[in-house]
DSSP file (Angstrom, degrees, kcal/mol; ACC not computed):
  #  RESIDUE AA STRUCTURE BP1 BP2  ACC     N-H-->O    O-->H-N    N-H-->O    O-->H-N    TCO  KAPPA ALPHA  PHI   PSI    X-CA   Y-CA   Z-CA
    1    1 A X     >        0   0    0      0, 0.0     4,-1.9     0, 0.0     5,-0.2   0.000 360.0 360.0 360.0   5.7   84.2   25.3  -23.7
    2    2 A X  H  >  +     0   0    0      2,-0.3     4,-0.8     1,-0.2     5,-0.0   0.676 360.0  47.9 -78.2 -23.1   86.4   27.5  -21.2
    3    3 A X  H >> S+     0   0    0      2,-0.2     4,-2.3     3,-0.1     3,-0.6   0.866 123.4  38.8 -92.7 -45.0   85.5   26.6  -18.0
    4    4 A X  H 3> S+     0   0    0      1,-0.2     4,-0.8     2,-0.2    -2,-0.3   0.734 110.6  54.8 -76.5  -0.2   85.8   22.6  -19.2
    5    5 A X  H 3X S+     0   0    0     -4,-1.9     4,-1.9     2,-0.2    -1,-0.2   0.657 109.5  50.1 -26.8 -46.3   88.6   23.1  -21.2
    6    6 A X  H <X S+     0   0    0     -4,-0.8     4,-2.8    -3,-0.6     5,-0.2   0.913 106.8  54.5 -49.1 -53.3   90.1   24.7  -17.6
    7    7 A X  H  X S+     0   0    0     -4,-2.3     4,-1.6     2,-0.3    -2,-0.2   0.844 112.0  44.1 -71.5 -47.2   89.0   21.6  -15.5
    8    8 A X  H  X S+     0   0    0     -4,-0.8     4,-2.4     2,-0.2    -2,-0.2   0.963 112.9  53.3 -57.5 -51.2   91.0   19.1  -18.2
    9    9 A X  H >X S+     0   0    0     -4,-1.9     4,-2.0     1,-0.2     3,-1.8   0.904 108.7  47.5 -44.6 -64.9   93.9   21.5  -18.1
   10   10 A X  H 3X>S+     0   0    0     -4,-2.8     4,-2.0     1,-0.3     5,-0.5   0.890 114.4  49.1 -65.7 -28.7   94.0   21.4  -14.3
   11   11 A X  H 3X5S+     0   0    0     -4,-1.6     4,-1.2    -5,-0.2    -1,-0.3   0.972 110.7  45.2 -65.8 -34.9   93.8   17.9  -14.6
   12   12 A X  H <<5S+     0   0    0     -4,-2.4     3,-0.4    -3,-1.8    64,-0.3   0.998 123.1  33.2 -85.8 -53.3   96.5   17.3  -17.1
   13   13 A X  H  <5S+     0   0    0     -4,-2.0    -1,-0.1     1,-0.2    -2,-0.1   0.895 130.7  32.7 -91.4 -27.8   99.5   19.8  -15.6
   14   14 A X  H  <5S+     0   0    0     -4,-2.0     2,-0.2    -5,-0.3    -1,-0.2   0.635 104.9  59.3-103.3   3.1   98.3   19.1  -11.5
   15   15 A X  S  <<S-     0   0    0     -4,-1.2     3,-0.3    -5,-0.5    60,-0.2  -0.774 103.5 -68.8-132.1 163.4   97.0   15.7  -10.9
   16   16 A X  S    S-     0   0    0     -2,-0.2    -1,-0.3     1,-0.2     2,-0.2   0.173  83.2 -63.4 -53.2 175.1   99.1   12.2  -11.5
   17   17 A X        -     0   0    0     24,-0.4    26,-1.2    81,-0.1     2,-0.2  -0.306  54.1-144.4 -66.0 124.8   99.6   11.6  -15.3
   18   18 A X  B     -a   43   0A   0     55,-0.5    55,-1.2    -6,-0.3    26,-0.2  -0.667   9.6-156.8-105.8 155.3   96.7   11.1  -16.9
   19   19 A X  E     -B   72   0B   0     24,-2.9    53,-0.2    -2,-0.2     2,-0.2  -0.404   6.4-156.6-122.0  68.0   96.5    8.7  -19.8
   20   20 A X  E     +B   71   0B   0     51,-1.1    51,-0.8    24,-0.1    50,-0.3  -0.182  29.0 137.5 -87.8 102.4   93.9    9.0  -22.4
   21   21 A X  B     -d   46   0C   0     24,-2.2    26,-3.2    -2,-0.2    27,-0.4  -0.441  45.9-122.1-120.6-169.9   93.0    6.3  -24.3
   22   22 A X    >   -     0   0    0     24,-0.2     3,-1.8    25,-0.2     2,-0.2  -0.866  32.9-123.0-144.0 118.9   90.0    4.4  -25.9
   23   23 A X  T 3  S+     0   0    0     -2,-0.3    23,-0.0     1,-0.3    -2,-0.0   0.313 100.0  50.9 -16.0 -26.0   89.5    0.6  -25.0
   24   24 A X  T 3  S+     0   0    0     -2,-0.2     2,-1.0     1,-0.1    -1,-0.3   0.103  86.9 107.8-122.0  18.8   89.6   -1.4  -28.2
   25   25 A X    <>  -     0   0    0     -3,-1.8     4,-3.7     1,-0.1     2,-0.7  -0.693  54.3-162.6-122.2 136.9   92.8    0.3  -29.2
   26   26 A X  T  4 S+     0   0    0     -2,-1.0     4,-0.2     2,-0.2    -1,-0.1   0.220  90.7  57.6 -79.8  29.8   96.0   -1.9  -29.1
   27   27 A X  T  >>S+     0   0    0     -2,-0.7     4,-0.9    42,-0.2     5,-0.6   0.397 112.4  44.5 -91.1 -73.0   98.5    1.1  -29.2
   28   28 A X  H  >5S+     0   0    0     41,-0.5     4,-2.4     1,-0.2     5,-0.3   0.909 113.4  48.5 -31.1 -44.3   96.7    2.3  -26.1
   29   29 A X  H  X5S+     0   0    0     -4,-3.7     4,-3.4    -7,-0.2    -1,-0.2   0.954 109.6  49.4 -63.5 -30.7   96.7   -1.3  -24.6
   30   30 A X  H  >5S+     0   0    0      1,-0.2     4,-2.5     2,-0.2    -1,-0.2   0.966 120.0  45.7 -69.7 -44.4  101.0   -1.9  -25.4
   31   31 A X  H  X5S+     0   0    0     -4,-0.9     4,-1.4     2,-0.2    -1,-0.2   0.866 113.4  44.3 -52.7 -47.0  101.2    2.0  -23.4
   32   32 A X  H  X<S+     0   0    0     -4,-2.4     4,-2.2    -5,-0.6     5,-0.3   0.990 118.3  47.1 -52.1 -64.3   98.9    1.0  -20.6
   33   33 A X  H  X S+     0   0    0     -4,-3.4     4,-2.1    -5,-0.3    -2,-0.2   0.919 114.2  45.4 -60.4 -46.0  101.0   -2.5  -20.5
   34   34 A X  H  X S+     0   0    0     -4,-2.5     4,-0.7     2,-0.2    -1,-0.3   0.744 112.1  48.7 -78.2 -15.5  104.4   -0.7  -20.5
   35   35 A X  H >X>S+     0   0    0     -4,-1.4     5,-3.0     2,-0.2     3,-1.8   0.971 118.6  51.6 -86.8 -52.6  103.2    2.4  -17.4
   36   36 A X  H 3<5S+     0   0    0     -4,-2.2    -2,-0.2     1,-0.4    -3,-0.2   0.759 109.9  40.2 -31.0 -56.7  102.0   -1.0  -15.6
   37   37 A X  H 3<5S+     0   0    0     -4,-2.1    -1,-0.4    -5,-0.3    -2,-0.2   0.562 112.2  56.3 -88.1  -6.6  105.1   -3.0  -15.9
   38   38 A X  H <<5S-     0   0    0     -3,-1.8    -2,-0.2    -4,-0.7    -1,-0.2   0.769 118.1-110.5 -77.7 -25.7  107.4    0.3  -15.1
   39   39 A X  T  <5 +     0   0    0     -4,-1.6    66,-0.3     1,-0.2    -3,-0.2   0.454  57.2 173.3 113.6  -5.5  105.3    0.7  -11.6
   40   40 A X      < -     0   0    0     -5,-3.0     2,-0.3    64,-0.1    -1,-0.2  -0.381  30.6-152.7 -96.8 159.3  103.6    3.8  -12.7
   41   41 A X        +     0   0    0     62,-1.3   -24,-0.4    57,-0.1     2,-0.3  -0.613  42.4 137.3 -85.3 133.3  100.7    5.6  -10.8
   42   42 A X        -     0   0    0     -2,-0.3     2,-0.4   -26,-0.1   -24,-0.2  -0.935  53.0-100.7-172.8 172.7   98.7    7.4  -13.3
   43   43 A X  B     -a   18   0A   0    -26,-1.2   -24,-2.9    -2,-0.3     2,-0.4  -0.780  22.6-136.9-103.0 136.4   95.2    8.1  -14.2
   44   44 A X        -     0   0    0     -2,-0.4     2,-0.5   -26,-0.2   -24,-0.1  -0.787  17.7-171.5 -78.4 122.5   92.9    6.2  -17.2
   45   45 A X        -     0   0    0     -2,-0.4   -24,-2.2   -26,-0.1     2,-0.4  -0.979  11.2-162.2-104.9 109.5   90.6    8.9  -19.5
   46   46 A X  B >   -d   21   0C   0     -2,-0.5     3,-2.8   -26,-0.2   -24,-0.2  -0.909  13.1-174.7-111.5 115.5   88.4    6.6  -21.6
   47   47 A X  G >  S+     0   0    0    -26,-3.2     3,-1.6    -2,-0.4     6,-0.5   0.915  84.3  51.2 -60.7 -46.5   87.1    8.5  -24.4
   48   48 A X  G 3  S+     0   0    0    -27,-0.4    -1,-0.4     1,-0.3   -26,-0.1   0.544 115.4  37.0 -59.4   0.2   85.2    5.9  -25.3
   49   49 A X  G <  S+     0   0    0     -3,-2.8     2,-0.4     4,-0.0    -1,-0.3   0.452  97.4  83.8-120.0 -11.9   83.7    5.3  -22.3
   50   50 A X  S X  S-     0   0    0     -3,-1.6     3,-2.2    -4,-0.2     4,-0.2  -0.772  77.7-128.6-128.4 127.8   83.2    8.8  -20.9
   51   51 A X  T 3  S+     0   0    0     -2,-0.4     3,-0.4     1,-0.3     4,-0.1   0.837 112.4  44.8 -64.8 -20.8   80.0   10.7  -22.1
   52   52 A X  T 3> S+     0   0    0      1,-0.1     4,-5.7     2,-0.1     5,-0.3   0.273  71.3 121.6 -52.6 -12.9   82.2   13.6  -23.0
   53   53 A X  H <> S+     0   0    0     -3,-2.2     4,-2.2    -6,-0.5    -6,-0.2   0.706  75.1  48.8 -27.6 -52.2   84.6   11.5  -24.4
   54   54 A X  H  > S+     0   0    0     -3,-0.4     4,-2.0     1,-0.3     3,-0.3   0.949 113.3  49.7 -71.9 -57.4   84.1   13.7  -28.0
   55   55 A X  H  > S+     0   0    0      2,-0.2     4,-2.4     1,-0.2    -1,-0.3   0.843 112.6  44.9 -29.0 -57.3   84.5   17.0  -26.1
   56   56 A X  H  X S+     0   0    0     -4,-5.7     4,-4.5     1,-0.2    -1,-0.2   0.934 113.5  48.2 -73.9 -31.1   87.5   15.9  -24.4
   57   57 A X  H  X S+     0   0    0     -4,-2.2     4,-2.1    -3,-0.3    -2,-0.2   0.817 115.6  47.7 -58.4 -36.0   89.2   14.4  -27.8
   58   58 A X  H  X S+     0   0    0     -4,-2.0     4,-1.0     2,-0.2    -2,-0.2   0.986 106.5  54.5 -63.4 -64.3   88.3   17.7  -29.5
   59   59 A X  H >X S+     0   0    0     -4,-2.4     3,-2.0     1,-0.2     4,-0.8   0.886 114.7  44.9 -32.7 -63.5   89.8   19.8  -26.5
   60   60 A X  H 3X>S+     0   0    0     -4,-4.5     4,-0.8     1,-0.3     5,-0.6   0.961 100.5  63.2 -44.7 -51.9   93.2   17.6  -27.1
   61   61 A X  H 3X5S+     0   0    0     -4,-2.1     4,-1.7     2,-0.2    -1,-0.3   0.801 103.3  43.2 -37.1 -42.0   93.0   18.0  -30.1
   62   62 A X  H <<5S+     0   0    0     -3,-2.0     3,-0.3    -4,-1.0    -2,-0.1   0.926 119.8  50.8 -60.2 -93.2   93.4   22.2  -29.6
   63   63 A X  H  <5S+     0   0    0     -4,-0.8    -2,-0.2     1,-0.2    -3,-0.1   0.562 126.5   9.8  29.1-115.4   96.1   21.4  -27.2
   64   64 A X  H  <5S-     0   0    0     -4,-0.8    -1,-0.2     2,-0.1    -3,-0.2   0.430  84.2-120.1 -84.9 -22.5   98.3   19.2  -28.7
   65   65 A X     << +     0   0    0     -4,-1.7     2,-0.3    -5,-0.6    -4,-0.1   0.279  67.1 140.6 104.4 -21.0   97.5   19.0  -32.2
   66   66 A X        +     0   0    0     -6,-0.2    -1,-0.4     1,-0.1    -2,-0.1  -0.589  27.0 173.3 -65.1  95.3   96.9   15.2  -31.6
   67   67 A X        +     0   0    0     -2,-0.3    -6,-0.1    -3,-0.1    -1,-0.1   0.848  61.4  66.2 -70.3 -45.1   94.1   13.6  -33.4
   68   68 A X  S    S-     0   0    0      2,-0.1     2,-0.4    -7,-0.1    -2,-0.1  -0.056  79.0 -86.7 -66.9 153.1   95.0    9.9  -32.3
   69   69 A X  S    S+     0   0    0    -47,-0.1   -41,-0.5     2,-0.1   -42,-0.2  -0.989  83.1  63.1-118.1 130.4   95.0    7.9  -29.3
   70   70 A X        -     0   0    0     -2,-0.4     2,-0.2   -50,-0.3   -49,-0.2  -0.014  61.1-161.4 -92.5 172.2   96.8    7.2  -27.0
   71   71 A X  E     -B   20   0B   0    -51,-0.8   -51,-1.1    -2,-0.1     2,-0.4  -0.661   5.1-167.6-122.5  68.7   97.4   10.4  -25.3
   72   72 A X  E     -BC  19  80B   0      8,-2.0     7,-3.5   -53,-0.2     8,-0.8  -0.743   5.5-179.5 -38.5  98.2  100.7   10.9  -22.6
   73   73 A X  E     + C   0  78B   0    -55,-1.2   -55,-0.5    -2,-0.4     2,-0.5  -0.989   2.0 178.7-131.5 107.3  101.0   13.8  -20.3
   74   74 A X  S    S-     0   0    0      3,-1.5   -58,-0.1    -2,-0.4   -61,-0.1  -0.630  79.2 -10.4 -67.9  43.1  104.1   14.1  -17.9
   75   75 A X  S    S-     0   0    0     -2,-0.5   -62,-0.1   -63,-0.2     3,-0.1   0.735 130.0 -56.2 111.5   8.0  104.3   17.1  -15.7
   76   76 A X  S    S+     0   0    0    -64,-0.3     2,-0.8     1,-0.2   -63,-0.2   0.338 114.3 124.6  71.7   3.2  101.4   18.7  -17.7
   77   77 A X        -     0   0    0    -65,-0.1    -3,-1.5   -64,-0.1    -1,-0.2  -0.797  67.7-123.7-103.5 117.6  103.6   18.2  -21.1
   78   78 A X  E     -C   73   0B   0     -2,-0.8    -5,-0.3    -5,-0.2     3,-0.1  -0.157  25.3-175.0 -50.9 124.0  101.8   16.0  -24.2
   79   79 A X  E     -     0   0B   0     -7,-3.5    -6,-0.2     1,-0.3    -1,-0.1   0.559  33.8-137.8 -98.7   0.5  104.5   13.3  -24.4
   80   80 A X  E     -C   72   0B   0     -8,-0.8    -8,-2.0     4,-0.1    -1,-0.3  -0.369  31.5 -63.5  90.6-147.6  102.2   12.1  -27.6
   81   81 A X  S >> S-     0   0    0    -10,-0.2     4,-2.5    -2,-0.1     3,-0.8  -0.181  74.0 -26.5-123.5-139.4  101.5    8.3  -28.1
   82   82 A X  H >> S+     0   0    0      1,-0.3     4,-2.6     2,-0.2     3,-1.4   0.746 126.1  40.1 -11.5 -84.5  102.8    4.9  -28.8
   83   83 A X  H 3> S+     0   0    0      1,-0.3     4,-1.9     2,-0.2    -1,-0.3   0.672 112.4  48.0 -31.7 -52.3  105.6    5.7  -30.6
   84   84 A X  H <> S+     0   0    0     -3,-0.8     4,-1.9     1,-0.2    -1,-0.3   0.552 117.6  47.3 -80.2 -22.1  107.1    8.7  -28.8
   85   85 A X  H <X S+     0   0    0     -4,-2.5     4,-2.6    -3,-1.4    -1,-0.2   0.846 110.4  46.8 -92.5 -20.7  106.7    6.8  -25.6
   86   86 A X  H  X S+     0   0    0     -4,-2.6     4,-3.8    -5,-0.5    -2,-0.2   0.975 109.1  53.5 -61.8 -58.4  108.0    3.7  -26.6
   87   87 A X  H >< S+     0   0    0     -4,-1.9     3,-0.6     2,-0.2     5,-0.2   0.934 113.6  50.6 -35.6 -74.6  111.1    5.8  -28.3
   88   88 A X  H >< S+     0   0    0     -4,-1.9     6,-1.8     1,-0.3     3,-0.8   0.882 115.0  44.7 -33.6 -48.7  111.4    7.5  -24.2
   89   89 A X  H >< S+     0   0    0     -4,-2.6     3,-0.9     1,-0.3    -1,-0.3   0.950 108.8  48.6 -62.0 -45.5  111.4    4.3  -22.9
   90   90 A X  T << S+     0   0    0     -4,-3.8    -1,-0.3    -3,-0.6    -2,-0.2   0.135 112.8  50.1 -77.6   5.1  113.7    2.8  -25.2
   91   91 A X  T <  S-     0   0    0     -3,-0.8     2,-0.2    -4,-0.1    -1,-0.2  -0.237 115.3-109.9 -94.3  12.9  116.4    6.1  -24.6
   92   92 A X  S X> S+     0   0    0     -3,-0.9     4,-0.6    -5,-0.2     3,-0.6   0.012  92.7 116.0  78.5 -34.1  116.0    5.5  -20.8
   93   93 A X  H 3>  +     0   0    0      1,-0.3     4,-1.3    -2,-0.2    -4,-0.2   0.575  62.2  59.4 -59.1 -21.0  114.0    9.2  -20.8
   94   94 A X  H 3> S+     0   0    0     -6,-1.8     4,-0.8     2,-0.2    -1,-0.3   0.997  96.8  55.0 -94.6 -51.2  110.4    8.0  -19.7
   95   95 A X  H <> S+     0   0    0     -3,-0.6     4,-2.8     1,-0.2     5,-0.5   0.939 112.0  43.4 -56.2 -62.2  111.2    6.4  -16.3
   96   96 A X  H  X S+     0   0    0     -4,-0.6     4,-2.3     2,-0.3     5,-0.3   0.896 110.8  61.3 -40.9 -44.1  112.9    9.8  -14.9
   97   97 A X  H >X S+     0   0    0     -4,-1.3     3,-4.2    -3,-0.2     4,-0.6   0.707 112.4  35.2 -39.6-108.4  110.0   11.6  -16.5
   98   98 A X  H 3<>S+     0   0    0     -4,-0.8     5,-2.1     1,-0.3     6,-1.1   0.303 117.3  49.8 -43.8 -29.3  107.8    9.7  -14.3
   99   99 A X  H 3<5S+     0   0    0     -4,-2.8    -1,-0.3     4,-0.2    -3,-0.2   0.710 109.9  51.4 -70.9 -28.6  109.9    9.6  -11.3
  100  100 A X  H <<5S+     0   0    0     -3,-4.2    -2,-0.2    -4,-2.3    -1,-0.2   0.921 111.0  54.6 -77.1 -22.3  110.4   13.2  -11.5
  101  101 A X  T  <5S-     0   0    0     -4,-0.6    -1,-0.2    -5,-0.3    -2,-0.2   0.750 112.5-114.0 -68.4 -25.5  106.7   13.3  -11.7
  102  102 A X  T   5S+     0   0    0     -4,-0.4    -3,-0.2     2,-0.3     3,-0.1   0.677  89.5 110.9  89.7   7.5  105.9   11.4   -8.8
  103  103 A X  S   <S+     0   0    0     -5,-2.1   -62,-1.3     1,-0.2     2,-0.7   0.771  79.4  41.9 -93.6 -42.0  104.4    8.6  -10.9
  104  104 A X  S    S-     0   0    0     -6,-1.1    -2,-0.3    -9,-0.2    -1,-0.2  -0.895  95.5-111.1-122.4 133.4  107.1    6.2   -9.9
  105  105 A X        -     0   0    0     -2,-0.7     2,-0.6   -66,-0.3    -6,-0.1  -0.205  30.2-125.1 -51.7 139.9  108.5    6.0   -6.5
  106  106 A X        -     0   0    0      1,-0.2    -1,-0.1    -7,-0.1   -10,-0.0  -0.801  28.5-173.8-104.5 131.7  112.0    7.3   -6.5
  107  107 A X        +     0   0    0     -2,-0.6     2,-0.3     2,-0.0    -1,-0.2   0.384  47.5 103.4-113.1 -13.5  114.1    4.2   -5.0
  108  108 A X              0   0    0      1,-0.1    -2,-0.0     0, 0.0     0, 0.0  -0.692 360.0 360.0 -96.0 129.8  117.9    5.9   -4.6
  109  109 A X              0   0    0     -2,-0.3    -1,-0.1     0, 0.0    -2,-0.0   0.254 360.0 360.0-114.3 360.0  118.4    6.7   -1.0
């Protein structure tokens, strides 16, 4: 699994924030709705949809520890799911994540 295990990695620490969900679950959809309504750029992984899907869920799983979906990643750092982002959001912490990220445009001139 090392060279695809490498190719997710690069994706999760170098490319916009990828967000890894699966389609029929409504913690993924409230996360999806809330990076939407902040403005943010970020990339959709759907396990369920991706013939690799199981491969890539397993892979987190090494990673992060993370059985569950959704799946956050900031800067290449698991910010975990629902909860933990909601909690960021709700302490101010997630937008500056993402601004520092390049996910939301930073607007202060």
């Amino acid at each position: 699994m090392g060279e695809y295990s490498e190719h997710y990695e690069h994706c999760i620490i170098y490319l916009v924030p990828p967000y890894i969900l699966k389609t029929n679950c409504g913690y993924c959809t409230r996360v999806k709705k809330l990076l939407s309504q902040l403005g943010a750029n970020y990339r959709v992984i759907e396990l369920d949809v991706k013939s690799d899907g199981d491969t890539v869920q397993s892979t987190l799983v090494e990673w992060t520890g993370q059985r569950t979906v959704p799946n956050l990643f900031i800067n290449g750092k698991h910010i975990s799911g629902c909860n933990n982002v909601t909690a960021k959001h709700n302490d101010r912490k997630l937008v500056p994540l993402l601004t520092e990220a390049g996910a939301i445009a930073n607007t202060s001139s």
